[in-house]
C-alpha positions in Angstrom: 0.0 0.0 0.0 2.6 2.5 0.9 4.7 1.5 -2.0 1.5 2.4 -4.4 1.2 5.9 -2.4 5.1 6.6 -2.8 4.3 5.5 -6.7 1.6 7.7 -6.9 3.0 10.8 -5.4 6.4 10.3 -7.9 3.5 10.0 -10.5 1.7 13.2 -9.8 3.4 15.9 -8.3 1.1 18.0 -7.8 -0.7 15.5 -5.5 2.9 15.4 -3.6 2.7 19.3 -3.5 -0.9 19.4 -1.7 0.0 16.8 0.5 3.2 18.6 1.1 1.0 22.1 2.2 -1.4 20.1 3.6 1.0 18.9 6.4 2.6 22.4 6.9 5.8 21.2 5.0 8.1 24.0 3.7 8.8 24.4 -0.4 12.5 23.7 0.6 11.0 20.0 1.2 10.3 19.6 -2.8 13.0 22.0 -3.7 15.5 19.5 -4.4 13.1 16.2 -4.8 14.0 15.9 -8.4 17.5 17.5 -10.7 15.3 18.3 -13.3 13.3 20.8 -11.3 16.0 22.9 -10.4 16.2 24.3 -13.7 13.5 26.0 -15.9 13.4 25.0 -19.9 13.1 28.4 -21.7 10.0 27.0 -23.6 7.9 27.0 -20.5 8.7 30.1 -18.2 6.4 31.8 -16.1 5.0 35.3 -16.4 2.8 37.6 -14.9 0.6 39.0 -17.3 -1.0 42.2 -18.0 -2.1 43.1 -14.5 2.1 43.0 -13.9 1.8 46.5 -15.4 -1.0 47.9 -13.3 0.1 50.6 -11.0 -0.5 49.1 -7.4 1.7 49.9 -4.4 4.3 46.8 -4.4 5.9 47.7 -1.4 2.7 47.3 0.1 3.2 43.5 0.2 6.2 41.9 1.4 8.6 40.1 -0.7 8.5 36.0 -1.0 11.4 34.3 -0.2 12.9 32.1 -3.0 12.7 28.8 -0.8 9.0 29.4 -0.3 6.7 26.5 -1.4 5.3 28.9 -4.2 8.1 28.7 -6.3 7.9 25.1 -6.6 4.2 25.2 -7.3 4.5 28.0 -10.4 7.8 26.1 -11.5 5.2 23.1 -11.8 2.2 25.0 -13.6 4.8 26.7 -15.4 6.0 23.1 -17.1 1.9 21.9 -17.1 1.4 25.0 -19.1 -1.1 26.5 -17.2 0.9 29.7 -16.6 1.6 31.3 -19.9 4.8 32.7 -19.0 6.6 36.1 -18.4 6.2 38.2 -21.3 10.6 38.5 -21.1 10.5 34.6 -21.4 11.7 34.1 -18.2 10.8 32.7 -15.0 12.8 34.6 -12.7 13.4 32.4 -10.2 16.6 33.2 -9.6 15.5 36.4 -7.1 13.0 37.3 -4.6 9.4 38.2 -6.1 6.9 40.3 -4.3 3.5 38.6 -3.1 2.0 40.9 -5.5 4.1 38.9 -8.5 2.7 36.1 -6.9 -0.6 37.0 -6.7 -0.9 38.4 -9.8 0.5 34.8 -11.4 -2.3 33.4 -9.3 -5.1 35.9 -10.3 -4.5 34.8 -14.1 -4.2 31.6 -13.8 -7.1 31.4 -12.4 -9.3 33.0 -15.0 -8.0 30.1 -17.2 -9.3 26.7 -17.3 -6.0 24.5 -18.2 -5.0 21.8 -16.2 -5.8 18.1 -15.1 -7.3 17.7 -11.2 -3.7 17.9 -9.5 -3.0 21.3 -11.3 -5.8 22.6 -10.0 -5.5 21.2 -6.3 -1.6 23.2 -6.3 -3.9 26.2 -7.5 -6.5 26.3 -4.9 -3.7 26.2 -2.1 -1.9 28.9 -3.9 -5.1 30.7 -3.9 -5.4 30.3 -0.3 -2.0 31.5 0.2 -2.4 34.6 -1.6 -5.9 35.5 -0.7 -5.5 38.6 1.2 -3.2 39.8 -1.8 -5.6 39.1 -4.3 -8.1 40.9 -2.8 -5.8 44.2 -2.5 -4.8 43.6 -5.7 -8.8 43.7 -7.1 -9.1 46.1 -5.0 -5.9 47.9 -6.9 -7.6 47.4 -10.1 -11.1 48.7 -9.5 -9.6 52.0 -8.5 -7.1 52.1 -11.2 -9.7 51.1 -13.9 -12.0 54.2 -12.0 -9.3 56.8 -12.0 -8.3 55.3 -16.2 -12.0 55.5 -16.9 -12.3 59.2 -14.8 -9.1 59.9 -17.6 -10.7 58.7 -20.5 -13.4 61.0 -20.2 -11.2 64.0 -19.4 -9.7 63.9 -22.1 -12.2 63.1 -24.8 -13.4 66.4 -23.6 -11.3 68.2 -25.3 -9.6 67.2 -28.8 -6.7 69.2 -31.0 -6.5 68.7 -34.6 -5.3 70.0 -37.7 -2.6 70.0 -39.8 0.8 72.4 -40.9 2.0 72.7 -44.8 4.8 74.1 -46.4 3.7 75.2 -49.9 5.7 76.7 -53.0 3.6 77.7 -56.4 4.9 79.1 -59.9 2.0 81.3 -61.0 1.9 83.3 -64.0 -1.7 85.0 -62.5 -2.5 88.2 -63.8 -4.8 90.7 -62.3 -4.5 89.4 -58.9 -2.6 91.5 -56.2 -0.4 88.7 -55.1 1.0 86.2 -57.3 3.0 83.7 -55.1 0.7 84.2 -52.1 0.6 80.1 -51.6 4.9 80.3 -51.3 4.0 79.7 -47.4 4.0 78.1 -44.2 0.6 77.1 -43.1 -1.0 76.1 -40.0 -4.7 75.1 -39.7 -5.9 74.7 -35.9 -9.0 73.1 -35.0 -9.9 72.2 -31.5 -13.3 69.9 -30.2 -15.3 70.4 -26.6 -17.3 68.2 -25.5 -20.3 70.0 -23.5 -22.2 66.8 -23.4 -23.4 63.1 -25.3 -25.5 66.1 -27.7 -23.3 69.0 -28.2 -19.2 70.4 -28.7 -18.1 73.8 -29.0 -15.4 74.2 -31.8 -12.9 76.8 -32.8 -10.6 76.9 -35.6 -7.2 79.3 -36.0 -5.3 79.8 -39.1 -1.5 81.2 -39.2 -0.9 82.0 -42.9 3.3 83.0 -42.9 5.0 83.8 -46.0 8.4 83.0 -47.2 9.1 84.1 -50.6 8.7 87.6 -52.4 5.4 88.0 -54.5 4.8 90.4 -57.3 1.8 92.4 -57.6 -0.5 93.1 -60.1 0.8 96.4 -60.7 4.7 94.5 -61.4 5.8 95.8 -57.8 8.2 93.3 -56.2 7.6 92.9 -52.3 9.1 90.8 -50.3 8.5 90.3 -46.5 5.6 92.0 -45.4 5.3 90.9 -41.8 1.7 88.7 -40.6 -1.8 89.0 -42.0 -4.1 89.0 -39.8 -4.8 85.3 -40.2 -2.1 84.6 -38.2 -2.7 82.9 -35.1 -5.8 84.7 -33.7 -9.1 82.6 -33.5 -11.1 83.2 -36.4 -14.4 81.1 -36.3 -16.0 79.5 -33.4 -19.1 77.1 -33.2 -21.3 74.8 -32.0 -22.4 71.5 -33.1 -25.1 68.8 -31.7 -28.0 67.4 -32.3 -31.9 67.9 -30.9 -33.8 63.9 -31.2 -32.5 63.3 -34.9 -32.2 67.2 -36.3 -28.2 67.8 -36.2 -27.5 71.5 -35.8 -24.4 73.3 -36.8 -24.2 77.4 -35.8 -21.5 79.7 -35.7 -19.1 81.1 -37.8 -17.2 78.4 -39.7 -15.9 77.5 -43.0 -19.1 75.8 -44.5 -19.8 74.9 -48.8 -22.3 74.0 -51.1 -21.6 70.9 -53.8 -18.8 68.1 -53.5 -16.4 70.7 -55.0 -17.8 73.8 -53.3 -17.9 75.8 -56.6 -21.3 77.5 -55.4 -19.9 78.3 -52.0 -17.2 77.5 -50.5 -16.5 80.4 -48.1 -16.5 81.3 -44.6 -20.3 81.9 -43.0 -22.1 83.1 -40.3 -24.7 81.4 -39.9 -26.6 78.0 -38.8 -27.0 74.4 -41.0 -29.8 72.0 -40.0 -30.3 68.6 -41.6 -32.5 66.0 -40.5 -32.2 62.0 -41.9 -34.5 61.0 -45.0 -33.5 57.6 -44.5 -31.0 54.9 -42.7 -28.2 55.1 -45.2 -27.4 58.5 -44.6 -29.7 60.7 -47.2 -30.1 63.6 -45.2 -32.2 66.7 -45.8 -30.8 70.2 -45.3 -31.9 73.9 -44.5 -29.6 76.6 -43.8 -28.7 80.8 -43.5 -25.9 82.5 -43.7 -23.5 85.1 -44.4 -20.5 85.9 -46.1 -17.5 86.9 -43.9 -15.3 88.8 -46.3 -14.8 92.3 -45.7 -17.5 94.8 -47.1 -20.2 92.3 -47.9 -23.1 92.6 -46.0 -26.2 90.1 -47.9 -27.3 86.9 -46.8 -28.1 83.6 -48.2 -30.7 80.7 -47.5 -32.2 77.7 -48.7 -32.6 74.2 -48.7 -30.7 71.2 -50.3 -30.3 67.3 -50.0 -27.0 65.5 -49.7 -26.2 61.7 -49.4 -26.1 58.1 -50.6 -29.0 57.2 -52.8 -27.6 54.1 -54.4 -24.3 51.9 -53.3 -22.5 54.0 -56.0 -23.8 57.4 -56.1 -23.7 60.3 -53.8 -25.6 63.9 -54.2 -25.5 67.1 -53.2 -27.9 69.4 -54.6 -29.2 72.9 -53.0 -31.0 76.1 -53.6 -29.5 78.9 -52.0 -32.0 82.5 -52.0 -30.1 85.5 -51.0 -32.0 88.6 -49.4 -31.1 91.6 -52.1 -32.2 91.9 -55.2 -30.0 90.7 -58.3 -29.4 94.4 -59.4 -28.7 95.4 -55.7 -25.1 95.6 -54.0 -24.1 93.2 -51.9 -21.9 95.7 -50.0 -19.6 98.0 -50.0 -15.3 98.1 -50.9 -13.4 98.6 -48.0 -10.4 98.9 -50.2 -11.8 101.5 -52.3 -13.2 104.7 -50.3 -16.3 102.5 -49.9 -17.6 102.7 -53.2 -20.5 100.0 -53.6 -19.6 96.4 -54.6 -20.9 95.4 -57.8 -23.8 92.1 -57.7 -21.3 89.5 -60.0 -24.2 86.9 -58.8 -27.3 87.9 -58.5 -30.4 87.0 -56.0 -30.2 83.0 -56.3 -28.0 80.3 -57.0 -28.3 76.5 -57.8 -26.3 74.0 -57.7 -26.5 70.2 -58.9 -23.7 68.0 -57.9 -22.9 63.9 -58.0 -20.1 61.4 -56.8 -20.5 58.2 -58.8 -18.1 54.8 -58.3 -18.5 53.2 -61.7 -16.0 50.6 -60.4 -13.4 49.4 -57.8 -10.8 52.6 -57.4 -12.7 55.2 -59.8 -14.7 58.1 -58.4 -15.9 60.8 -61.0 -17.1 63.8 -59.0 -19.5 67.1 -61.0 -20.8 70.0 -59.9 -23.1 72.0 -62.7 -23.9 75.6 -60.8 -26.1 78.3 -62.4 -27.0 81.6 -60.9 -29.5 84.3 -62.2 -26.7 87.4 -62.3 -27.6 90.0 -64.2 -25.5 90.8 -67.9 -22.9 93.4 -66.8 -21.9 96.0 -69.0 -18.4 97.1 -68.6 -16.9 100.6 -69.6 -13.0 100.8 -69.2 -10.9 103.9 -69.8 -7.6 103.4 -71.5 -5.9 106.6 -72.7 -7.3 107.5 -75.4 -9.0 104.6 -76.1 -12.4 103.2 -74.8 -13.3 99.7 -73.9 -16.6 98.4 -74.0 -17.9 95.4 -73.8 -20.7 92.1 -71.4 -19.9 90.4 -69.3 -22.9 87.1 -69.6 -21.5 84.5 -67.7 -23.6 82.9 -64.9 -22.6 79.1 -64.9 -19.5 77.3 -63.9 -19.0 73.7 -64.0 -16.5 70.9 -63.0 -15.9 67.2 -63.8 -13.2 65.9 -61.5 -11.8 62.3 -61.9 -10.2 60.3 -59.0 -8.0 57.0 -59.5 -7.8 55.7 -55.3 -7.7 57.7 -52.6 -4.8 58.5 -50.4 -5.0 56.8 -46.7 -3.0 58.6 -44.0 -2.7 55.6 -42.0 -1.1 53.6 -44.9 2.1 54.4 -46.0 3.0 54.0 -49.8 -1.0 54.7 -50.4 -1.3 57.2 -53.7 -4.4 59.1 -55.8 -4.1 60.4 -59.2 -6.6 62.9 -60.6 -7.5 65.1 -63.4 -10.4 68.0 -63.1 -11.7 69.7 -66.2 -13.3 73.2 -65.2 -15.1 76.1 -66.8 -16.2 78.9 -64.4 -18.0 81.4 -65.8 -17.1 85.1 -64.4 -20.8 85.3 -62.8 -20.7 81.6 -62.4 -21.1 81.3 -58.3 -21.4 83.2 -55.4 -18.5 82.6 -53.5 -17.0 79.5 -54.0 -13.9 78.1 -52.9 -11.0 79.3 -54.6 -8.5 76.5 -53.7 -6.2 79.3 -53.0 -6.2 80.6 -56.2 -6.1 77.4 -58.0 -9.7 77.8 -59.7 -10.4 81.3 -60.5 -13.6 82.9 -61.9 -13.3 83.2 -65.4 -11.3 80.4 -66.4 -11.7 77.1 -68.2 -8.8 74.3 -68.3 -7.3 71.5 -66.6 -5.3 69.9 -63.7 -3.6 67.2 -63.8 -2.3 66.2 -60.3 -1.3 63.2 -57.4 -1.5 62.6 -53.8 1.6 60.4 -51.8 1.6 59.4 -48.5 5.4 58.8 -47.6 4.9 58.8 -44.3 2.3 58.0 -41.5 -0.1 61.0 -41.5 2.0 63.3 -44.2 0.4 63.8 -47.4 2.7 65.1 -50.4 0.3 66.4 -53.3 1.5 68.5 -56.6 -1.0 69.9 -59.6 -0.4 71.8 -62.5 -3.1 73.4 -63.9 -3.3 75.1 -67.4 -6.1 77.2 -68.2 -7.6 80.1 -70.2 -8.0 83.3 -68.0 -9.4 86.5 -68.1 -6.7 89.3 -67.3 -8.4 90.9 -64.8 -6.3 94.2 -65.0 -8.3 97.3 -65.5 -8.4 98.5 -69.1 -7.6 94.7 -70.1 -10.5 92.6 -67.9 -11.5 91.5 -71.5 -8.1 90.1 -72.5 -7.6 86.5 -72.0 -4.0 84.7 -71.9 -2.6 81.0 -70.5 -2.4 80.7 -67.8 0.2 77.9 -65.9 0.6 77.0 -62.1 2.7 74.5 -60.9 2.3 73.6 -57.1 3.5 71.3 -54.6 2.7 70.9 -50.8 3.1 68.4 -48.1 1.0 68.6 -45.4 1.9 67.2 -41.4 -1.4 65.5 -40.0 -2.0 65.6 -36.1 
C-alpha cells in the first residue's frame, strides 16, 4: 500500500505538493526532490501577465522568499502549461518576487481553465495563500480602472486637430494682387469640446506665414511684409449637436455647397440644420448664412439634400436665395473709399452635384452651378481709347476624376486625378478658390497626385493650365494661359 502511495505521489506531483501544504511542509521540502526541477526550460517560463503593469503599491506586500513553497508550485504549472509565461521569457526564479508577482501569477491563472485535477489542487492552495493579496490587488484594479476611466473621459473632452503645410507655387496670374501668395508656411488649428453626449463647441485658427517675395498686379516686387491677420488669432467658433434626430451646426465656420464647393465654398455666419431621410445616410438640409469677407453685407438661405442614394452614387444638390435683389449691391469696398460692390451673382444660385463609383478605385465627382446674375456691362478707360464690352456668364462647372484615394494611415497609399473646369465670371457666389487654384473666369485642366510617404504626411503637386481672363483694369477683357505648378506636403496631427 505504501509502496502504491510513494508511486503515486512520484506520479503526480502536484498530489505530492498538496500533501506537502497540507502537512505544513516547507517548499524547501520539494525544492530538491528531483534534478530536473531545479532548472527552468526556456519554452515553459512563467509570467505575470498584464495586471504586472497595473500601477499598485508593491511595497505594500512583502517580498516571498525564494525557498518558499510557491516557487515550486509556479515552477510546476509553469512546465503543465497553465501559466503562460513572463512576457521577457523568463521565470525569474533566480531572485525574490513580491506577493503581489505572486498573486498576480495566481489571479491569471485562475481565470484560465488549463489543467488536469492535480493542477488545480496546487492552484486552490496557492489561492489560499495569496488571498488577502488578491483581494488588494482587485481592490488595486477597481480604482485604477476608475481613476483610467475618470481619464478617458477628461480627455475626450477636449480634442486638438489639424494639420501644418509648407507650400511653394509658380504662377503666371495676372490681375490678382499677389502672385505667389501660396509660397508659405501654413497652419490650420481646430480644436473639439465636448459639453455633453448632444453637443461640442469648436474653434478653428489659421496662421498663414509667407516665405518668398510676390509680385503684384501692378509688377511691384515685395518681399517680407510681416503677418496678415490670419495669423494665429481665432477666427471662427461654433457649436455643433443634435436635438432627437435634427443635427444642428451654428456659428461662424468654414461651411460649402456641392462636392467641389464651386457654389460656395467660403466662410459663414450662420446656422445648417439637416434631418435623416432615411438609414443610409440621405439627409435633408436647410440653412442661413453670411459671407464673412470684408464689405459684404447680404445673406443667403435655402434648402438642399446630400447623401447616398444608391451603393455608387452620392448627391448634393441645394437652392441657395439670398436677401437683395440681383441688381442690388451686396456691400460695399473697404479697399476702395467705400464705393459699392458690384452684384457678379445675382439674387439666387443653384447647384447640382454627383459622386458616382462606376468601379473598384474610380470616383468621377461634377458640380453644374447656375446663378441668375444680371449681364454686366463694362466701360473701361484706357488713354485715349475706350473699352466696352458684357460680361454674360452665370454658370461654372466641373468634372473631377479620381483613381484611389490617399490613406493617411497607410504608408506607400497614392491618388491620381485630373479636373476639367469652366467657371464662368458670374458663375457662383462665392466659391472656394482653392487658393487661387480655380479662378472665376477660367476654363482648363489639372492634372495632379497625392503620396503618402509617411504616416499621417500627405505630399500632393498639380499643375493646372487654363484660359484666364486678365483681370487688369483697361484689359478685364483680354484672355491669356495661364500655368501653375504647385507642390505641398502637409503634417497631419
Amino acid at each position: 500500500m505504501g509502496a502504491n502511495v510513494l508511486m503515486l505521489l512520484k506520479k503526480n506531483k502536484a498530489l505530492a505538493i498538496s500533501m506537502g501544504i497540507f502537512l505544513g511542509l516547507t517548499g524547501t521540502s520539494f525544492a530538491q526532490s528531483t534534478s530536473d526541477t531545479d532548472k527552468v526550460s526556456s519554452e515553459n517560463k512563467v509570467s505575470v501577465t498584464d495586471n504586472e503593469n497595473i500601477n499598485a503599491n508593491v511595497n505594500s506586500f512583502s517580498d516571498v522568499p525564494k525557498g518558499h513553497w510557491a516557487y515550486e508550485a509556479l515552477d510546476y504549472l509553469a512546465q503543465h502549461g497553465v501559466i503562460e509565461g513572463y512576457k521577457d521569457g523568463t521565470f525569474q526564479g533566480n531572485r525574490t518576487m513580491t506577493r503581489y508577482e505572486m498573486a498576480s501569477i495566481v489571479a491569471n491563472a485562475m481565470k484560465s481553465d488549463k489543467g488536469d485535477i492535480g493542477d488545480k489542487a496546487v492552484l486552490n492552495q496557492l489561492k489560499e495563500e495569496f488571498s488577502e493579496d488578491l483581494k488588494q490587488m482587485q481592490s488595486q484594479i477597481d480604482k485604477n480602472t476608475s481613476d483610467i476611466s475618470k481619464l478617458k473621459e477628461d480627455a475626450e473632452r477636449f480634442k486638438i486637430s489639424g494639420f501644418g503645410r509648407v507650400s511653394w507655387d509658380n504662377d503666371n496670374i495676372k490681375g490678382y494682387s499677389d502672385q505667389n501668395d501660396n509660397n508659405r508656411f501654413y497652419l490650420d488649428l481646430k480644436g473639439k469640446f465636448k459639453v455633453n453626449d448632444d453637443w461640442n463647441f469648436n474653434f478653428e485658427s489659421e496662421t498663414n506665414q509667407r516665405y518668398a517675395r510676390y509680385v503684384t498686379s501692378a509688377g511691384e516686387v515685395k518681399y517680407h511684409e510681416g503677418h496678415d491677420d490670419s495669423d494665429g488669432v481665432i477666427q471662427r467658433v461654433w457649436a455643433e449637436g443634435n436635438i432627437d434626430k435634427l443635427h444642428v451646426d451654428v456659428g461662424r465656420r468654414w461651411r460649402g455647397l456641392g462636392f467641389q464647393n464651386v457654389l460656395l465654398g467660403n466662410e459663414t455666419d450662420g446656422i445648417v440644420l439637416d434631418y435623416p431621410l432615411d438609414n443610409n445616410g440621405l439627409k435633408a438640409l436647410a440653412f442661413y448664412q453670411k459671407p464673412t469677407d470684408a464689405g459684404y453685407d447680404f445673406a443667403m438661405y435655402g434648402l438642399g439634400v446630400q447623401g447616398p442614394v444608391s451603393d455608387n452614387l452620392q448627391i448634393n444638390l441645394a437652392y441657395a436665395q439670398l436677401d437683395i435683389d440681383k441688381n442690388e449691391s451686396p456691400g460695399y469696398d473697404p479697399y476702395n473709399g467705400n464705393e459699392p460692390l458690384a452684384n457678379t451673382f445675382g439674387s439666387h444660385g443653384l447647384v447640382l452635384s454627383a459622386m458616382w463609383n462606376p468601379m473598384k478605385n474610380i470616383t468621377l465627382i461634377g458640380d453644374y452651378v447656375r446663378t441668375n446674375a444680371e449681364t454686366q456691362h463694362v466701360t473701361e478707360y484706357v488713354g485715349d481709347r475706350v473699352n466696352n464690352f458684357d460680361i454674360d456668364e452665370n454658370t461654372s462647372k466641373s468634372i473631377r476624376l479620381n483613381y484611389r484615394w490617399t490613406n493617411l494611415n497607410d504608408p506607400g497609399s497614392f491618388q491620381l486625378y485630373t479636373r476639367w473646369f469652366d467657371y464662368g465670371r458670374h458663375g457662383n457666389i462665392m466659391g472656394d478658390e482653392e487658393w487661387g487654384l480655380l479662378k472665376p473666369g477660367s476654363k482648363g485642366w489639372v492634372f495632379g497626385f497625392k503620396y503618402v510617404p509617411a504616416k499621417n504626411v500627405e505630399w500632393e503637386t498639380m499643375y493646372e493650365i487654363a484660359d484666364a481672363y486678365d483681370g487688369t483694369y483697361g484689359k478685364q477683357n483680354e484672355q491669356y494661359k495661364r500655368h501653375l505648378l504647385r507642390t505641398q506636403v502637409d503634417f497631419h496631427f
